[in-house]
C-alpha positions as CSV (number, residue, x, y, z in Angstrom):
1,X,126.4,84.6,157.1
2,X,124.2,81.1,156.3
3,X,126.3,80.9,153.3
4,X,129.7,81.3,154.9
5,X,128.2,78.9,157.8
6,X,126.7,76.2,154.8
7,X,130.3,76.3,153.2
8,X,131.9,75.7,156.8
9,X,129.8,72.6,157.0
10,X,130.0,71.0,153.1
11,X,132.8,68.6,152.4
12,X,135.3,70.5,149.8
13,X,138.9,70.9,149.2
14,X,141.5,72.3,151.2
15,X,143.1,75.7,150.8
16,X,142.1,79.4,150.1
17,X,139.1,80.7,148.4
18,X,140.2,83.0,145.8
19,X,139.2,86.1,146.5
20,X,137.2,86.9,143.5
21,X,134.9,84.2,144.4
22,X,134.5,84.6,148.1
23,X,133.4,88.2,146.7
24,X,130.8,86.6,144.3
25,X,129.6,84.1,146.3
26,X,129.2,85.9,149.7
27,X,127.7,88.9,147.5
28,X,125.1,86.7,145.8
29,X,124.2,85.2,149.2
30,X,123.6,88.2,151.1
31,X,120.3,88.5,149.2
32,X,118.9,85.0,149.7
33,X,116.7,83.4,151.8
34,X,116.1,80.3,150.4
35,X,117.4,77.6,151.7
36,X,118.4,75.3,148.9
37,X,119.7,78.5,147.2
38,X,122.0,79.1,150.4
39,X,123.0,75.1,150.6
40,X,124.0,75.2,146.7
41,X,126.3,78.9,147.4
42,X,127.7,77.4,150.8
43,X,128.8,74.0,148.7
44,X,130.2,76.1,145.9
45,X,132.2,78.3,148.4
46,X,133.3,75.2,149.7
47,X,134.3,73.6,146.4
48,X,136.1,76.9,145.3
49,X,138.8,76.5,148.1
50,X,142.2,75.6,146.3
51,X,145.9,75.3,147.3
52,X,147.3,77.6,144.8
53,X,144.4,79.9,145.1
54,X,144.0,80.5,141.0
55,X,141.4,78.0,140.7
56,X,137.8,80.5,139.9
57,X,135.8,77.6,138.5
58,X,133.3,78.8,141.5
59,X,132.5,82.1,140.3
60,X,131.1,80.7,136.8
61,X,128.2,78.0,139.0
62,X,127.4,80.8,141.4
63,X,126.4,83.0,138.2
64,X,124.5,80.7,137.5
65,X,122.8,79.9,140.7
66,X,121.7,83.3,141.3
67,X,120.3,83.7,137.8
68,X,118.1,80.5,138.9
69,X,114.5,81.0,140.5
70,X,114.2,79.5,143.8
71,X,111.5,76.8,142.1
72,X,114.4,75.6,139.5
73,X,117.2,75.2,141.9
74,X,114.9,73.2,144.2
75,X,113.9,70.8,140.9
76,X,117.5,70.7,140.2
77,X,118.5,69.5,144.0
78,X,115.4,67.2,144.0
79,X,115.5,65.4,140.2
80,X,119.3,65.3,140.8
81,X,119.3,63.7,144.1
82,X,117.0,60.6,142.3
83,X,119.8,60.4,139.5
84,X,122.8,61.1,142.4
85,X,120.9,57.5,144.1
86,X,120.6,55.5,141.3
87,X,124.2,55.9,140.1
88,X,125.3,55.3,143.7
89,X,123.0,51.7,143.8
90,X,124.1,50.8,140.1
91,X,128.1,51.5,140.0
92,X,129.3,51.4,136.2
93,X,126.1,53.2,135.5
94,X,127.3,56.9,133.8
95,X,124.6,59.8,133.9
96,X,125.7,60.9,130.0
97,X,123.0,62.7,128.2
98,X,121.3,61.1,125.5
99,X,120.3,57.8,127.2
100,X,117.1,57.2,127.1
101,X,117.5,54.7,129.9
102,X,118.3,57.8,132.2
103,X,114.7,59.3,132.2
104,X,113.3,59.9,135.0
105,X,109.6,60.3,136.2
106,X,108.3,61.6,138.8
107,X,104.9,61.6,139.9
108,X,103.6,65.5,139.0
109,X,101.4,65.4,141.9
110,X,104.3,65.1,144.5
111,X,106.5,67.5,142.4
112,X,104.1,70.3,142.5
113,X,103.7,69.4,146.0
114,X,107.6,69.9,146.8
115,X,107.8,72.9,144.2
116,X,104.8,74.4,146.4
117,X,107.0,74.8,149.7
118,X,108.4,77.6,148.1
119,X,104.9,79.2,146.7
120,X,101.5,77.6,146.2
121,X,100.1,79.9,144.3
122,X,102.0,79.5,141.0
123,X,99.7,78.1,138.2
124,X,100.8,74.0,137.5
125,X,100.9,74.5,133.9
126,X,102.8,77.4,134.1
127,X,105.4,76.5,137.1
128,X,105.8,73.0,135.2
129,X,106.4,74.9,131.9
130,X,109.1,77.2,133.9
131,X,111.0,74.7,135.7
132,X,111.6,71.7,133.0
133,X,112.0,74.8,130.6
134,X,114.3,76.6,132.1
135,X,116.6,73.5,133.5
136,X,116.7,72.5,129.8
137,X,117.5,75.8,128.8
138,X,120.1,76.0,131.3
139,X,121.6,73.1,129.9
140,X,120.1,71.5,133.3
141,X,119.1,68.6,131.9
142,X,119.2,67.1,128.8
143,X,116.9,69.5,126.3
144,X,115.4,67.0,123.8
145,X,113.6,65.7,126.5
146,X,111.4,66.5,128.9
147,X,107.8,66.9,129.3
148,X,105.1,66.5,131.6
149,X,101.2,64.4,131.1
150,X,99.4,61.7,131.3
151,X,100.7,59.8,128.6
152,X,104.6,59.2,128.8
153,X,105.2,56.5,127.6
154,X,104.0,57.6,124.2
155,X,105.1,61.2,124.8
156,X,109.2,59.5,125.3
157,X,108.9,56.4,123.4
158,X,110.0,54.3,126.9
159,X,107.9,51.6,127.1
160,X,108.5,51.2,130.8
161,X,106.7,54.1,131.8
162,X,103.3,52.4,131.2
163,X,104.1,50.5,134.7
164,X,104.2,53.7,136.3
165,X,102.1,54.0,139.5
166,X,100.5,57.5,138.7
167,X,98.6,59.2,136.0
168,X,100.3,61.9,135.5
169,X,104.2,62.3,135.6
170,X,107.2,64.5,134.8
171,X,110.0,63.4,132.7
172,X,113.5,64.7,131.7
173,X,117.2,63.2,131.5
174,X,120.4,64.2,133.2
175,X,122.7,66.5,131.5
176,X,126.5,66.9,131.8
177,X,126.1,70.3,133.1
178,X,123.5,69.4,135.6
179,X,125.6,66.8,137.0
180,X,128.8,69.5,137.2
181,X,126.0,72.3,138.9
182,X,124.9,68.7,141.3
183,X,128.9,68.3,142.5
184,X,129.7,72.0,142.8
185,X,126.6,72.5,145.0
186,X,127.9,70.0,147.8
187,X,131.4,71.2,147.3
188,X,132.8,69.1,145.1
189,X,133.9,70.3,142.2
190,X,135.1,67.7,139.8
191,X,132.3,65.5,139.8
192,X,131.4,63.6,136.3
193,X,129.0,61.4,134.9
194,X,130.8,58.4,136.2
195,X,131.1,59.6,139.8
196,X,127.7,61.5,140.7
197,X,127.4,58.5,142.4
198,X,129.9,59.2,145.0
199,X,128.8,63.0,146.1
200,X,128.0,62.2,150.0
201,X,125.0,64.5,151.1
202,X,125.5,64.3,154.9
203,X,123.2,66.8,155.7
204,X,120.8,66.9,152.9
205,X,118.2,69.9,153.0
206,X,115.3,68.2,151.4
207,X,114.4,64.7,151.9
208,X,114.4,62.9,148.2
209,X,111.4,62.5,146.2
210,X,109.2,59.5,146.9
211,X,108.1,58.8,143.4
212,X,111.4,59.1,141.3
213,X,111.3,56.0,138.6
214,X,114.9,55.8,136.5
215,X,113.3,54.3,133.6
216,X,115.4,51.2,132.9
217,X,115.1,50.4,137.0
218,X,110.8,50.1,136.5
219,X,109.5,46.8,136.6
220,X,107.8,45.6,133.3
221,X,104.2,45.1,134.3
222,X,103.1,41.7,134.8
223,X,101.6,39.4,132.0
């Protein structure tokens, strides 16, 4: 099974999986094809091994993943892996909700590019509305703000983002949750806002977005 062979390959602890959640996970998997769906079960089965074998943490994050659209889990992998990069190239930085010097833009063009490798025929305004909406309803990232336009600088207050590249971007901040969803999905299961930083993607299934802008990392524009 891809899961089963995803988990086999994804850093996580040693010792059993419990078996309610090689049950759940391996269930849940057997009905997916996608493939950052089967890389986020595979690191969850990884991360649900344990050495006393009580330890069912798993089965809440696959719940979850399956209740997901196949657009939302991509976002998550994709806005994550921007956030997972910066933490890793700014140590001391924590991904805690609330900051605005956490938002992160993203060129819409090249997001509805990537979220069009699973379907291109979703409507913009409505896949935009159902991804950053549903993450933030999720508890994904950080619901008081997100948003996508031409105008984000007004739209989240952040000067910075008038030195954006683009005319239109995306815009949201990290979440605690998100983070925990970011560490179970490549099997590690205790990850927090001060170690996102650290999760090793050896064999990462998309290749990062080009465009991703941390806010307090964008140049000021030049006098």
């Amino acid at each position: 099974m891809k899961v089963a062979e995803r988990a086999s390959a994804t850093r996580g602890r040693r010792g059993d999986v419990p078996p309610r959640v090689a049950h759940t996970v391996l269930e849940a998997g057997s009905y997916c094809d996608d493939e950052v769906i089967v890389d986020y079960l595979g690191g969850v089965l990884a991360g649900g091994r344990t050495p006393g074998g009580r330890d069912d943490r798993a089965v809440t994050w696959s719940n979850l993943i399956t209740q997901m659209s196949a657009f939302q889990i991509r976002a998550h992998y994709l806005l994550y892996t921007s956030w997972a990069a910066f933490a890793a190239n700014n140590p001391g930085v924590n991904l805690a909700s609330g900051n605005p010097g956490l938002t992160l833009f993203v060129d819409e063009s090249e997001f509805l590019a990537r979220m069009a490798e699973v379907d291109s025929n979703v409507p913009p305004q409505s896949l935009m509305t159902h991804v950053l909406g549903g993450l933030g309803r999720l508890d994904l990232i950080d619901s008081a703000l997100w948003g996508f336009g031409d105008d984000p600088a007004t739209s989240t207050g952040i000067q910075q983002a008038q030195a954006l590249p683009y005319a239109r971007a995306l815009w949201c901040r990290p979440s605690e949750s998100g983070i925990e969803l970011w560490g179970w999905g490549h099997g590690y299961p205790d990850i927090s806002i001060w170690s996102a930083g650290e999760v090793q993607d050896d064999d990462p299934i998309l290749t990062p977005l080009t465009t991703a802008r941390v806010a307090h990392a964008i140049a000021s524009p030049p006098p």
